[in-house]
N, C-alpha and C positions, 0 to 999 in steps of 0.2 A: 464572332462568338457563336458556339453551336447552341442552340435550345434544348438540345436532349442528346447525350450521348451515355451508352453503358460503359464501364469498365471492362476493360476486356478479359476480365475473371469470368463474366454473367451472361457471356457471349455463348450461346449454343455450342457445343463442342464440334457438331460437323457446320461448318455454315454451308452446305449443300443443301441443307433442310430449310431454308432462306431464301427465300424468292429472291428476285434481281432487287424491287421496289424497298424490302424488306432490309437486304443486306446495306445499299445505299440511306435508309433512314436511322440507321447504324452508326455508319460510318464519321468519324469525326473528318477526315479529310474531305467526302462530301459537303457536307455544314458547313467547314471553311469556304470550299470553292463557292457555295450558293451565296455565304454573306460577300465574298466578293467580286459577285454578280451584280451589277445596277438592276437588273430588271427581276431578278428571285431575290433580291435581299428584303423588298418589302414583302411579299409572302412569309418568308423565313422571320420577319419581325414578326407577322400578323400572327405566325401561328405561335410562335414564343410568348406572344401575350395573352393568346389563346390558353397555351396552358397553363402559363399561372395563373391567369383567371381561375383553372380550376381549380389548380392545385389552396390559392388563397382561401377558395369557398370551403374545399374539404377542411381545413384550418379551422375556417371559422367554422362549421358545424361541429366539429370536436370541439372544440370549445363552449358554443354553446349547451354542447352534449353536457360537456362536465362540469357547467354552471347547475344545469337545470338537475342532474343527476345527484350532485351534491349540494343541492339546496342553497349557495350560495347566496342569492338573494333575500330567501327565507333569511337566510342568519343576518344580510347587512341590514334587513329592514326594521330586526329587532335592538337594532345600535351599529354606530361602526367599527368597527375591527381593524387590526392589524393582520398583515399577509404571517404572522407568525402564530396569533390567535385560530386564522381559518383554516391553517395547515393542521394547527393541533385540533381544531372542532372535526375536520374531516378526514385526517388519519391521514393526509398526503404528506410527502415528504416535503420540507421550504424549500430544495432545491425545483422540485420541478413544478 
C-alpha cells in the first residue's frame, strides 16, 4: 500500500524539473516495491502513520476551529440541541 501517491493529472508536466529522490517519492511503483521490501516496509509504515498523524491533527484543528468560531458550545450550554437546530442557529448547511 503506497502512503502517498499523486494522480498523475498533478504530476509536474516536465518531471526533469524532479530530482531523482523527488521523482521516486512520486512514484507509485516505488511504494509498491519499498512495502515489499522486509527491511523498508517498516519505515514505509513509520512514515505512513506519520502522516496521518498529521493529516488527523490538521482535522482536528479545523474542527476545533469551527466549534470555537461558531460558538457551538456557547449554544449547547444554554440547552441541548439537535444537529438540525445548530445547522439552522449557525447558517451551515445539515449536510456538512
Amino acid at each position: 500500500m503506497a502512503f502517498f501517491s499523486l494522480p498523475q493529472r498533478m504530476l509536474p508536466a516536465s518531471s526533469e524539473r524532479l530530482g531523482f529522490w523527488a521523482r521516486m517519492a512520486l512514484s507509485p511503483r516505488f511504494h509498491r516495491l519499498v512495502e515489499r521490501t522486509p527491511g523498508l516496509r517498516r519505515f514505509s509504515r513509520a512514515e505512513g502513520r506519520a502522516l496521518f498523524s498529521i493529516l488527523s491533527g490538521f482535522v482536528q484543528a479545523q474542527t476545533l476551529f469551527a466549534v470555537v468560531e461558531l460558538r457551538i458550545l456557547h449554544r449547547l450550554k444554554e440547552g441541548g440541541a439537535t444537529t438540525e437546530a445548530l445547522a439552522t442557529l449557525t447558517q451551515v448547511p445539515l449536510a456538512r
